[in-house]
N, C-alpha and C positions, 0 to 999 in steps of 0.2 A: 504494500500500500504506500508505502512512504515515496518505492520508487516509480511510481505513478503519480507521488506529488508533485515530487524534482523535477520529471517527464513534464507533465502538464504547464511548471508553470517557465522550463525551459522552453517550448512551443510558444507560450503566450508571448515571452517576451523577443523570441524572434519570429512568430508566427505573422508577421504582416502588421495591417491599418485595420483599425473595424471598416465594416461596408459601409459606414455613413462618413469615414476619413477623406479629407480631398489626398489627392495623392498626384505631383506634379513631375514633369521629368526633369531631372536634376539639371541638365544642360542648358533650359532656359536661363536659370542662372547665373552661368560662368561668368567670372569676370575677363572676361574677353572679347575683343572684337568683332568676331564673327556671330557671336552671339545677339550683341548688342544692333548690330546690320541684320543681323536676322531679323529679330523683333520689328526694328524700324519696318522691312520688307509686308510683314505679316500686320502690319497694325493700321487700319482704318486715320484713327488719329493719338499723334506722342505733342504730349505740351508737358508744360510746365503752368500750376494752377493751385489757388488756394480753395479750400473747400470750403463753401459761404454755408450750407446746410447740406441736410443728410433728408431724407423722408422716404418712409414706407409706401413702396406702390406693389399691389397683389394684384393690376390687373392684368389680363392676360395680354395685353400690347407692352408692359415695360420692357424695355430692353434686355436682351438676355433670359427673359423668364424672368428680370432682377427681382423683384421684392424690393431693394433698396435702390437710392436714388441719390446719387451726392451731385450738388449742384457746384462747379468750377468757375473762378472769376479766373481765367486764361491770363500767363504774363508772359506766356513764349511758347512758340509751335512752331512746330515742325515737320508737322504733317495735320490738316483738318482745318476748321474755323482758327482764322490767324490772331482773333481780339475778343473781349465780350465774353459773356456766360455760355457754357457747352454743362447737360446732361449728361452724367455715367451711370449706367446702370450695372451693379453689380450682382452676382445672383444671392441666391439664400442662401443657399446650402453653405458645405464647410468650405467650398472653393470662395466663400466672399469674401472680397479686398476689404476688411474694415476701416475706412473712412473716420478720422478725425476734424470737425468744422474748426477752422483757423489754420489748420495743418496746412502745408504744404507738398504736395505731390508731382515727382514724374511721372505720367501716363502714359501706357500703351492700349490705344481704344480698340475695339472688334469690332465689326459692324454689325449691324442683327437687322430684320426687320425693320424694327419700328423705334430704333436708332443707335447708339454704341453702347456698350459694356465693357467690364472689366473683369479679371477676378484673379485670385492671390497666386495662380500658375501662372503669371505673364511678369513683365520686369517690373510693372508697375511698382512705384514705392517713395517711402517717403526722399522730400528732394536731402535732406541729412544724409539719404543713404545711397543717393543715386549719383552722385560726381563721377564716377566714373564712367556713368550714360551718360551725362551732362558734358562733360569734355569732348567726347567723341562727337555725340550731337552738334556741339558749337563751333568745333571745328571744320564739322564739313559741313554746316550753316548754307555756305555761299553755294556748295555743291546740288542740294535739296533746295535753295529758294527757287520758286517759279519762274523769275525774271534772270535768274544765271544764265549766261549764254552757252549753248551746247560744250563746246569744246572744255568748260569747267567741269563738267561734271565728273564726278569722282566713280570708278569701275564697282558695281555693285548697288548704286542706288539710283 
């Protein structure tokens, strides 16, 4: 019996996530540059944005399936709405990006529907922890603005 104890709670404790765990693939978040151009590649809309409110929406048009709703005062973009307030819809479940109002946030948006989301599998994060997206982003600034002329543009984006 006892070693069916051991047994058991050796399993538990490398037996995986429960079925309601988000579970993300580790390489979204490398600190790396291909990474970070990935995401750009994959993302609807990446800014930089303080979070004015948060609000619950359960109906079936929010983005994402979200449930939650943080609304963005936009200070820099780089893909999407270039000024002004952008909606993110995060989902419910355990993949939701939780949102702090006044926080400040790098964004990688997704498109959906019925308009973008987010959720805690993407780079998304706070901007304290994103300089390293932030540098790569700023520098190749001139290479992703819409007014660059062809021959700037940087190989991959």
């Amino acid at each position: 019996m006892k070693h069916l104890l051991i047994a058991g709670l050796f399993l538990a404790t490398i037996g995986g996530r429960p079925a309601s765990a988000c579970y993300c693939d580790p390489a979204i978040f490398s600190p790396a540059e291909p990474a970070v151009r990935q995401a750009f590649k994959e993302s609807e809309v990446v800014l930089r944005g303080t979070v004015q409110s948060v609000h619950i929406d359960d109906s079936p048009t929010a983005p994402g399936g979200a449930g939650v709703i943080a609304v963005f005062d936009i200070q820099e973009s780089w893909k999407g709405p270039r000024a002004g307030k952008i909606e993110m819809g995060t989902v419910s479940n355990d993949c939701r990006f939780n949102f702090e109002v006044g926080e400040q946030y790098l964004v990688y948006g997704f498109p959906d529907g019925s308009g973008t989301f987010t959720t805690a599998c993407s780079r998304t994060q706070r901007v304290d922890k994103a300089q390293y997206d932030l540098a790569i982003l700023r520098n190749e600034h001139v290479a992703k603005n819409e007014s660059a002329r062809p021959a700037a543009r940087i190989a991959g984006f």
